[in-house]
C-alpha positions, 0 to 999 in steps of 0.5 A, a space after each residue: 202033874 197038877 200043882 196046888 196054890 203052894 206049889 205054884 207058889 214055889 214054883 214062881 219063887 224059883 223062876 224069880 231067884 234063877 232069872 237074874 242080871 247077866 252081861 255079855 260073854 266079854 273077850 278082856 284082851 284081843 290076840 296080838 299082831 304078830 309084830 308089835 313093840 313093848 311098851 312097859 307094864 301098865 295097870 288101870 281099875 274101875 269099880 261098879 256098884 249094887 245099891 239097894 235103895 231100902 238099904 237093906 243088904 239082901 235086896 242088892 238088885 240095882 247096878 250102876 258102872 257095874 258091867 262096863 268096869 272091866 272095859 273101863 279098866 282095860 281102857 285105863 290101863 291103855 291110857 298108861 303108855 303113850 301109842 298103846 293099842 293093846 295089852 299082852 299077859 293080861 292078869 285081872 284081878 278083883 275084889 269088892 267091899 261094902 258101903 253103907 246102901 251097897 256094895 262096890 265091885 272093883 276090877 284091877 288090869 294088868 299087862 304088857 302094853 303094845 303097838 
């Protein structure tokens, strides 16, 4: 098969739009002990960012916070109950906005904290 310029060109165009940002596979709450003792509901949220620094809303390509926020908010949530080492019935919830040279990416985590 012998491309011509257009095709190679597409062919480039193609592999840059597939090749993209990704993270790791990330287990959100690791399996409880056998025993453990409840400590109440607890909820924790954290936010990440893609900034374009032209400012222009098709070329969003610079993360900041934005794949740690789901273990920042797992960590905030264990925060809320004093002795917790876990969370059980984990339920994640998430949503986003737009700013002015971005948009944000919001994670809310909620469970049953234990020890």
């Amino acid at each position: 098969m012998k491309f011509t310029g257009v095709g190679v060109f597409i062919l480039g165009a193609m592999l840059i739009i597939l090749t993209g940002c990704a993270s790791d596979f990330k287990n959100i709450a690791p399996l409880p002990p056998e025993k453990y003792e409840k400590l109440g509901q607890v909820t924790g949220s954290a936010c990440g960012s893609l900034v374009s620094p032209g400012g222009g809303t098709a070329y969003y390509f610079l993360p900041i916070l934005l794949n740690s926020r789901v273990d920042r908010a797992y960590d905030e949530a264990l925060k809320g109950a004093t002795g917790a080492t876990a969370l059980i019935d984990v339920k994640l919830d998430e949503y986003w906005f737009w700013w002015i040279l971005g948009t944000a990416r919001c994670v809310t985590i909620t469970g049953e904290a234990i020890r």
